[in-house]
N, C-alpha and C positions, 0 to 999 in steps of 0.2 A: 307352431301354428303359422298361418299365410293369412293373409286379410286381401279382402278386394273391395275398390268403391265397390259399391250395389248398386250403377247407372247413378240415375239421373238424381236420385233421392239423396246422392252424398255420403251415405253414412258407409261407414268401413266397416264392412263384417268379416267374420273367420269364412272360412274358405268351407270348414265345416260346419251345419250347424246341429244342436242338440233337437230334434224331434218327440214331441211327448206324445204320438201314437200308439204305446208299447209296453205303457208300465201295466204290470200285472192289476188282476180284476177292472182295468181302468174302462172296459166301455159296459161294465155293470152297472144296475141300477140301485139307487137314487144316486144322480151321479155328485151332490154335495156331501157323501158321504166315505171318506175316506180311510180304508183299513192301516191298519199300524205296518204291514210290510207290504203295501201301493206308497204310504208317506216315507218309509223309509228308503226304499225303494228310488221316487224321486227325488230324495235330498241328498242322497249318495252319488246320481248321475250328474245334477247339479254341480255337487262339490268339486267330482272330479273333473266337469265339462270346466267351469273357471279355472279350475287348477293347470290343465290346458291349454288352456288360451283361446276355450270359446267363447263367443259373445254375443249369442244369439242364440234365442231360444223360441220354436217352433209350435203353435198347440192348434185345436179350432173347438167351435162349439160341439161338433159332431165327434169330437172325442171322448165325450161324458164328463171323467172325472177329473183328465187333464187338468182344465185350466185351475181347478178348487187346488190341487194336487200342489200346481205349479205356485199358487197366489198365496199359499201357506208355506210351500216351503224357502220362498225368495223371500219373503217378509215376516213371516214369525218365527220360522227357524234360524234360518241363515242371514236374517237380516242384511240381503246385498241393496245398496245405493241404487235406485233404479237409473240413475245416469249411468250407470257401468256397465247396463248392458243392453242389447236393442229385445225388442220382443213383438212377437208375431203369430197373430191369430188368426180365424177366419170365422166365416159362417155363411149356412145356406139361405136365403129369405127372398122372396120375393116382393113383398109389398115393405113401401117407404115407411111407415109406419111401425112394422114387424121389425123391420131390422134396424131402428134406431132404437128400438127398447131392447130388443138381443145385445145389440154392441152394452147399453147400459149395464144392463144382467154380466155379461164378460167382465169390463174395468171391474164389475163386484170384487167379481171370484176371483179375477185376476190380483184383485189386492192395489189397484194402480188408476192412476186418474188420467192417461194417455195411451195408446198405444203406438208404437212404431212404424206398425205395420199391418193394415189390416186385408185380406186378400174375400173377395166374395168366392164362396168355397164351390168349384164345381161346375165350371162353365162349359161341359160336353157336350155340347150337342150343339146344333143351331137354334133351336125351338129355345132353349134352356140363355143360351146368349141372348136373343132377341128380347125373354121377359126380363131379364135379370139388367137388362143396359136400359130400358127403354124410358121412355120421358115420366118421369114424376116417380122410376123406380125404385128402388132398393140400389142399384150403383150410385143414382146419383143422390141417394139418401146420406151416402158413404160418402161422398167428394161432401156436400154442405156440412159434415162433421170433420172435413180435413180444414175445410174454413176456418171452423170452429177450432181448433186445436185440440179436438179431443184426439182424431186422429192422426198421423204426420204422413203416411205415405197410403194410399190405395191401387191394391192390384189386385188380381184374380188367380185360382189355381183353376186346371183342368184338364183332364183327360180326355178330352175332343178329338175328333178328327183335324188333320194338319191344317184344312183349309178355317174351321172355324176358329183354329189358335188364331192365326194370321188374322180373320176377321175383328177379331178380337182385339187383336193387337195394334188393327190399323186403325183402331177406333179414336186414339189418340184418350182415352181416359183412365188410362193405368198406370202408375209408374214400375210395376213389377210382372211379372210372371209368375207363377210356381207350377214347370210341365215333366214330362218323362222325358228323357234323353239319356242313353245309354250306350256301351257298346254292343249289348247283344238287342237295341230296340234303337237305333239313330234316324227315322222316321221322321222326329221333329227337329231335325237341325236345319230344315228352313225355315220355320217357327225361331228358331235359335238366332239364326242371321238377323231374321226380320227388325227381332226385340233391340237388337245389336244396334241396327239403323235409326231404332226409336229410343235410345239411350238406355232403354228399361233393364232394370235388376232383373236377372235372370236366377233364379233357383229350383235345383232339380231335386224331385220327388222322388223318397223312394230307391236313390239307388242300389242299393243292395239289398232289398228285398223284390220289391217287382222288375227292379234289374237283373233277373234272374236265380234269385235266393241263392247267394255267393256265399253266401258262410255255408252252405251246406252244397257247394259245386263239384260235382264229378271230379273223379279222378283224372280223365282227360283234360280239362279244363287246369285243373292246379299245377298238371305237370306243364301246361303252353305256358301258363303265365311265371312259373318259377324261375327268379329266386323270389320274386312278391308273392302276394296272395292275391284269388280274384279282387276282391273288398279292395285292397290297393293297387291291385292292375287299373282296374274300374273307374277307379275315382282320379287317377294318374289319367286314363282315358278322356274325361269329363271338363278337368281339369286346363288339359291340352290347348281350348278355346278359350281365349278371356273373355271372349262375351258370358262365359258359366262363372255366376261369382259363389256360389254356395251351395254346398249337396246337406239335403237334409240326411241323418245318422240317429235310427229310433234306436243308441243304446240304452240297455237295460244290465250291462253287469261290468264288472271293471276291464276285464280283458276284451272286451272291445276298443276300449279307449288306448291300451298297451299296442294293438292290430294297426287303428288311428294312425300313429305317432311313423309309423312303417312308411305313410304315404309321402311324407317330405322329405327331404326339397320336389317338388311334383314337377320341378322340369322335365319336357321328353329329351328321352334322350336317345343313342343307338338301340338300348337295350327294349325299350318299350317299343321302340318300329319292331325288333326283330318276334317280339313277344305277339304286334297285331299282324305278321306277316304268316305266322303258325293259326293265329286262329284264323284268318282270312281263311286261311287253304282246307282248313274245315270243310268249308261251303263244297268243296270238293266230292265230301263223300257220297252226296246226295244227288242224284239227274237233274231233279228240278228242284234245286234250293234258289235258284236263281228269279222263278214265279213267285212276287209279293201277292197277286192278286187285290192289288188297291183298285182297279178298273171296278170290282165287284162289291164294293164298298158295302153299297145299297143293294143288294142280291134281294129278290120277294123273296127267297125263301127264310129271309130274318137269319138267317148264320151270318155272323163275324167271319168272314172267309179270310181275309188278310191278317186276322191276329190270329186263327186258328194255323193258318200257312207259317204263320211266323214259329207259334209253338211244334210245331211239327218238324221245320228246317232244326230248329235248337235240339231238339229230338235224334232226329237222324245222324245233324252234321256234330252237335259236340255231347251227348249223353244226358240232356237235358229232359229227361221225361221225366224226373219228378216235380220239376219248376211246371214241364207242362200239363201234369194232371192237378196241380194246386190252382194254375189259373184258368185248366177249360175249365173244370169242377162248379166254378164262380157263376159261369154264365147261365141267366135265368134266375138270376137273384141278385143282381148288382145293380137293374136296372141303368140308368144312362150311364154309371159308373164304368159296369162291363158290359156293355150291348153286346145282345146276340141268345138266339138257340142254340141248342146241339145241334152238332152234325149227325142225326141218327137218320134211320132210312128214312121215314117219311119227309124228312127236313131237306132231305139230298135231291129227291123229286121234284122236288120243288124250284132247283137253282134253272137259273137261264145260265144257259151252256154256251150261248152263244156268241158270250164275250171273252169264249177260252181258246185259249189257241190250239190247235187241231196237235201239237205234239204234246199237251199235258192232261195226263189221265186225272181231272181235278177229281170227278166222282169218287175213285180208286184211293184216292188222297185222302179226301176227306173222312171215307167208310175206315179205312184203317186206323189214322187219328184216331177217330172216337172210339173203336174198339181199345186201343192204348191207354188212351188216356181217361173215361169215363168210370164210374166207379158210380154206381146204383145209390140212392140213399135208403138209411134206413128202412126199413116197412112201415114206422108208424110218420114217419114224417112222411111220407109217400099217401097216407092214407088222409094225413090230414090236409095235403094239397089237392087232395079230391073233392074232400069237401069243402075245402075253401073254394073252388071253383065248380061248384056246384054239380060234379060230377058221381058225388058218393053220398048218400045219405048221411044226418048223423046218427038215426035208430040202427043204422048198419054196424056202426060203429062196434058194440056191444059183441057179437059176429064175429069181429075180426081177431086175430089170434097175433098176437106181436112176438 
């Protein structure tokens, strides 16, 4: 294992850290109630993350049964020292009030009378920054309990647009991060710089699952990166920048942990230029992989045009259309998480064209995409979004044939 300050906050964490998004049944409900193979589950990841050399451990309120999961297994199973290791949670709240009886509710479950680290969970958008910082809010609920020593470090996660990370970040009241940055998604590495400037612990979200679900990466893909695997290309990628002190790892079974051990020493070296010099050429296969369409951000026609462009280049240029029909599939139900409609035709009609440049057939783009990647739901979950939005009766209901 590798350790890095975490910025400004001092504390040296593993370069990896343990994430508890992941454990089975864990975003079931009642989330204080935990099955015998969810407990076992996370006492075994646990065991083997210390065994390791990891020292940090990842959860939030919005994970259900995490934190109950995590606060049993650290102190009534395994009875580890809570000096021995840092830990970090999150949560979504907006009012000052809410979110000092949430963080209460967490030290419960967590089993623990401090945290490490606490991150207000979710700061996408601007609308969503603006309530969440603003005077008498929920951030600054969180800084009067760093006062307090309940909690020792505050920072934010979020999947935002680049400029609202940065706003975020030049706000001067966070000592951390938690964003995306990838190789197949590096978008926020001026987000990345910024934090760097502001001394802030920098941790990355997610990478080997919304970094392109690498455990399950094309065949193309495994032959550029070999003799590594994506999962260790990736994080060897990540890694490269010391402003990135820690990638969160939602393992769930032991041979992930075996995978882990593959990425050190993470120095680059020849072998990894010549591994990003094959996928670089990727981008090749495609006329216009080289169109982000970030100008289109804010399209009226509500499509995400830049992350759809994005899953589409992944598509074309490296064999990525399973990664990308798992995340258009998302949009329309992720709210600020995954902003955006479909690219279906009525949605397409919609876009101003006018900020496209006369050599890229975006319309053409976009229609194929969604044919690719879209994948219908159910009938009856279709029926019930009808009438959730007032479009279907429910005496029709009875009517409809599933």
């Amino acid at each position: 294992m590798e350790y890095r300050r975490f910025g400004k906050t001092e504390e040296i964490l593993s370069v990896i850290t343990l994430g508890g998004m992941r454990f089975k049944h864990g975003w079931d409900e009642p989330r204080h109630e935990i099955p015998a193979d969810t407990f076992e589950q996370c006492r075994e990841m646990v065991q083997l993350a210390f065994d390791a050399g990891i020292n940090h451990i990842e959860t939030a309120w919005g994970y259900r049964k995490s934190e109950t999961a995590y606060g049993k297994v650290l102190n009534e199973e395994l009875r580890i020292p809570r000096n021995s290791y840092h830990l970090m949670t999150k949560g979504h709240f907006f009012e000052a009030g809410e979110m000092r009886k949430k963080v209460e509710l967490q030290l419960k479950d967590l089993q623990t009378d401090y945290l490490d680290f606490y991150g207000w969970h979710g700061i996408n958008n601007y609308e969503v920054f603006q309530q969440s910082c603003k005077t008498g809010g929920a951030v600054e609920e969180l800084l009067k309990m760093k006062e307090e020593g309940i909690i020792k470090h505050v920072g934010f996660s979020t999947h935002a647009p680049l400029q609202t990370i940065i706003k975020a970040v030049d706000t001067g009241l966070f000592d951390f991060v938690n964003l995306h940055y990838y190789y197949f998604n590096q978008r926020n590495e001026q987000a990345v710089t910024t934090a760097k400037s502001r001394d802030m612990g920098v941790f990355i979200i997610s990478p080997n699952d919304k970094g392109g679900q690498l455990f399950n990466a094309p065949l193309k893909v495994r032959n550029a990166v070999n003799p590594l695997t994506p999962i260790q290309w990736n994080a060897r990628f990540c890694l490269q920048k010391q402003a990135i002190h820690t990638l969160s790892f939602g393992m769930t079974e032991a041979s992930h942990f075996t995978e882990m051990k593959g990425i050190f020493p993470s120095n680059w070296t020849g072998q990894e230029t010549l591994i990003k010099q094959k996928l670089d050429n990727f981008q090749q296969d495609d006329l216009y992989s080289g169109f982000d369409g970030f100008e289109l951000a804010n399209d009226p026609s509500g499509i995400n045009i830049p992350e759809i462009l994005r899953l589409r280049k992944l598509w074309k240029c490296c064999d990525m259309g399973g990664f990308g029909k798992y995340r258009y599939n998302s949009f329309e139900g992720k709210g600020h998480w995954l902003p955006g409609v479909m690219a279906n035709k009525e949605n397409i009609e919609k876009v101003d064209y006018s900020k496209v440049p006369a050599n890229i057939p975006l319309k053409k783009m976009l229609a194929e995409t969604h044919r690719e990647f879209y994948t219908p739901p159910p009938l009856k979950d279709s029926v019930f979004k009808l009438i959730k939005q007032g479009k279907m009766k429910l005496k029709s209901l009875s009517k409809t044939k599933f």
